[in-house]
KEVEXSE-486035 format. One line per 10 residues: number of its first residue (from 1); their letters; for each residue x, y, z of C-alpha. Coordinates in steps of 0.001 Angstrom, whole numbers, plus 500000, padded with zeros to 6 digits. Example, Ala and Ser with C-alpha at 12.3 -4.5 7.8 and 13.67 -1.06 7.14 Angstrom:
KEVEXSE-486035
1) as) 512300,495500,507800; 513670,498940,507140
***
This chain:
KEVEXSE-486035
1) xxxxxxxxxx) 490704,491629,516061; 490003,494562,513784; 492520,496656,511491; 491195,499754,509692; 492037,502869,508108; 490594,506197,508915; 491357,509190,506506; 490779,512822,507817; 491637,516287,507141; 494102,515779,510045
11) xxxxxxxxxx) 495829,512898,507900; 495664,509170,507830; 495186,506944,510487; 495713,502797,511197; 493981,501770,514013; 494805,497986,515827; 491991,496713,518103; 492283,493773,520001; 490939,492737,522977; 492080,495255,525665
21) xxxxxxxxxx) 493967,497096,523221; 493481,500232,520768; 496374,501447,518694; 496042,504623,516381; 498930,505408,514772; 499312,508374,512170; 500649,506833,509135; 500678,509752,506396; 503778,511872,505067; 503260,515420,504060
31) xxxxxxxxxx) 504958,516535,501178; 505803,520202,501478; 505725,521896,497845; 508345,525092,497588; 508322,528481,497045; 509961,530192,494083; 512736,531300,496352; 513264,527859,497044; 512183,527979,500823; 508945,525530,501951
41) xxxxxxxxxx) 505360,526590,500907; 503163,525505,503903; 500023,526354,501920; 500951,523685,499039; 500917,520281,501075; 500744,516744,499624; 499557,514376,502185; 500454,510187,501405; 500456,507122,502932; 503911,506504,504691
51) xxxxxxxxxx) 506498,504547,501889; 508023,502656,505247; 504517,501783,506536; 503278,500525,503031; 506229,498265,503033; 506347,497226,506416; 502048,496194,506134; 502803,494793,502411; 505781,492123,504314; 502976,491320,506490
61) xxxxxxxxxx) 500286,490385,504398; 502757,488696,501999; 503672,486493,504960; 500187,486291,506108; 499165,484865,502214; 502096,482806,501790; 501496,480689,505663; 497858,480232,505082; 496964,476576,504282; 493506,477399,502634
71) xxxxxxxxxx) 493069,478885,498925; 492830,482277,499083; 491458,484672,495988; 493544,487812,496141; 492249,488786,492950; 491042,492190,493711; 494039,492767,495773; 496067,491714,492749; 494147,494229,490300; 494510,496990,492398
81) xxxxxxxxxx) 497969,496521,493122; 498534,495946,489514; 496880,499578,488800; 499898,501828,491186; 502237,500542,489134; 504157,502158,486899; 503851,501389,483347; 507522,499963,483051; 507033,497535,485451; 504095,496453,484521
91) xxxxxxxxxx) 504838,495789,480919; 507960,493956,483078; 505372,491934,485284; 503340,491177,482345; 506148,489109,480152; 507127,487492,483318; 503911,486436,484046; 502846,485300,480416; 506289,483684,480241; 505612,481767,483294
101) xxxxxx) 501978,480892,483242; 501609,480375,479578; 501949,476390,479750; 499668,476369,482052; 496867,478314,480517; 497225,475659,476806
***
């Protein structure tokens, strides 16, 4: 099985293969900026990875981390995660985590 993600000028793909199977599916909004007048500027486009997608694919792995038997380091996973949010939750995330953890680490 192999899951990857293709970015193009044509927008962001997520592509499944498995066995007899091959599944590319689009997976990017665009974000339309507007024109003074209020009305859609075509030429100002934001492109991003789907919100519903991102959630959907972040259930999964969450599942996928929390059935597997073996240790797993998600550390770089964890780091990266950590750097798209925003700075009120992280300062959030941050006590919790001290507050939780901080037994352990004395």
């Amino acid at each position: 099985m192999e899951i990857s993600l293709k970015r193009s000028s044509y927008g962001c793909d997520l592509i499944f293969v498995a066995d007899n199977v091959k599944v590319t599916e689009n997976i990017d909004d665009r974000i339309y900026g507007k024109k003074e007048d209020g009305t859609l500027d075509f030429h100002k486009v934001t492109r991003d990875i789907n919100t519903d997608v991102l959630g959907q694919f972040a259930s999964v792995l969450g599942e996928m981390i929390y059935y597997r038997n073996a240790d797993f380091d998600s550390s770089d996973l964890i780091e990266s995660l950590f750097e798209k949010l925003p700075e009120e939750a992280v300062d959030k995330l941050l006590s919790k985590l001290t507050e939780d953890y901080q037994g352990d680490i004395e």
